[in-house]
C-alpha angles and dihedrals in degrees: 000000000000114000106241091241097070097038110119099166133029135170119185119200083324108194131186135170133175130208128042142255113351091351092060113128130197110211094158114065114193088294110181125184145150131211121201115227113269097018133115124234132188130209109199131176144115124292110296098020092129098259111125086038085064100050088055092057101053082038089058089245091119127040107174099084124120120212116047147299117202120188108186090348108312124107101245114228107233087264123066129222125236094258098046082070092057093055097039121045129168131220106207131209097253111061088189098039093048088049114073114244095233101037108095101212087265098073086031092069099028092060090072092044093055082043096059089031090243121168142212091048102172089053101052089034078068093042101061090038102063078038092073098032103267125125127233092263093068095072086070084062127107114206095259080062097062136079117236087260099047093049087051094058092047091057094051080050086052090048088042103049092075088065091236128180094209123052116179108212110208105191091310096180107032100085085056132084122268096246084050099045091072094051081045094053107038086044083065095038085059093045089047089060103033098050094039086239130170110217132191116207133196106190137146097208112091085198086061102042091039087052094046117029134055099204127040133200117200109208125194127175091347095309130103106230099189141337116234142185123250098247083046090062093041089054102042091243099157136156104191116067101233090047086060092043086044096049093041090048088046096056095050 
């Protein structure tokens, strides 16, 4: 059990469903969970588990949820105010769909500082920048400009110049190349550690979440199975029986 104290998310028998009347249909079972500031936490599964359903509704991308949603602590309304966004801010899968076509970088990383109200902005545009391995010129690109594994680093700038505490990681590295997905990953693992942050991850790749994450969750059908460690994952030690099926297809 997680003392209260150092609880950052919480969901508690979080339930979603889309569609109406006889086409309703329930993707989110009662999952409950809880993440530990500062850890890192991993939600695996195959395609329409529920997963990445999950992740926009703690992101505020999705009101229409029933059960509860706590961030430190206090149960969070469907929508979200201002500052919760500055707290929480999500990577998503698709570094040139996330970043908008006519906005060079610059524009791209001032827009959350005018947001929060932040100052010194060129500054902290600098800043982020050398934090992800990009150099200052790189504020004058546009998108186009910009190789898979650069935009995604502008859009984890993007997610880090708010100064959150909570980053949700949606597939970051699956749209990349796999040369590119290990300087990805181990860029995250450095900001992770650097900035003290808590980041909840939806993957598919056990490499990635085991990299990544210190605590997994296996989802079938809406509901969490089990929670493992990640040396428990790495190792096959399962308890549930599709957890066992999902980890042995995943290695071959």
């Amino acid at each position: 059990m997680i003392p209260p104290q150092q609880r950052s998310i919480e969901t508690v028998d979080l339930t979603i469903a889309f569609g109406r009347g006889n086409q309703r249909r329930q993707v989110v079972d009662k999952v409950s969970f809880t993440l530990e500031n500062g850890g890192s936490y991993g939600l695996i599964g195959e395609s329409g588990c529920g997963k990445s359903t999950i992740l926009r509704a703690l992101a505020g991308l999705n009101s229409d949820y029933q059960g509860a949603i706590l961030f430190a602590n206090q149960e969070l309304p469907p929508i979200r105010a201002k500052h919760f966004y500055r707290q929480v801010q999500m990577v998503f899968q698709d570094p040139y769909a996330s970043l908008h076509p006519r906005k060079m970088v610059y524009n791209t990383l001032l827009e959350p500082l005018k947001l929060h109200r932040l100052d010194c902005h060129e500054d902290r545009i600098t800043e982020v920048l050398q934090a992800v391995g990009l150099s200052n010129a790189f504020r004058y690109r546009y998108p186009h400009q910009l190789s898979g594994g650069q935009r995604q680093r502008v859009a984890i700038a993007r997610a880090l110049i708010s100064e959150p505490s909570v980053l949700l990681l949606d597939e970051p590295t699956s749209a990349l190349d796999v040369s590119v997905q290990a300087e990805i990953l181990n860029l995250l693992v450095r900001m992770r550690q650097q900035r003290q942050l808590t980041y909840l991850m939806v993957t598919h790749d056990l490499a990635v979440v085991t990299h990544l994450c210190q605590r997994i969750a296996i989802m079938h059908q809406g509901k969490l199975l089990e929670e493992l460690s990640a040396d428990a994952v790495r190792n096959g030690l399962a308890h549930q029986a599709y957890t066992r099926q999902f980890l042995a297809a995943s290695e071959t």
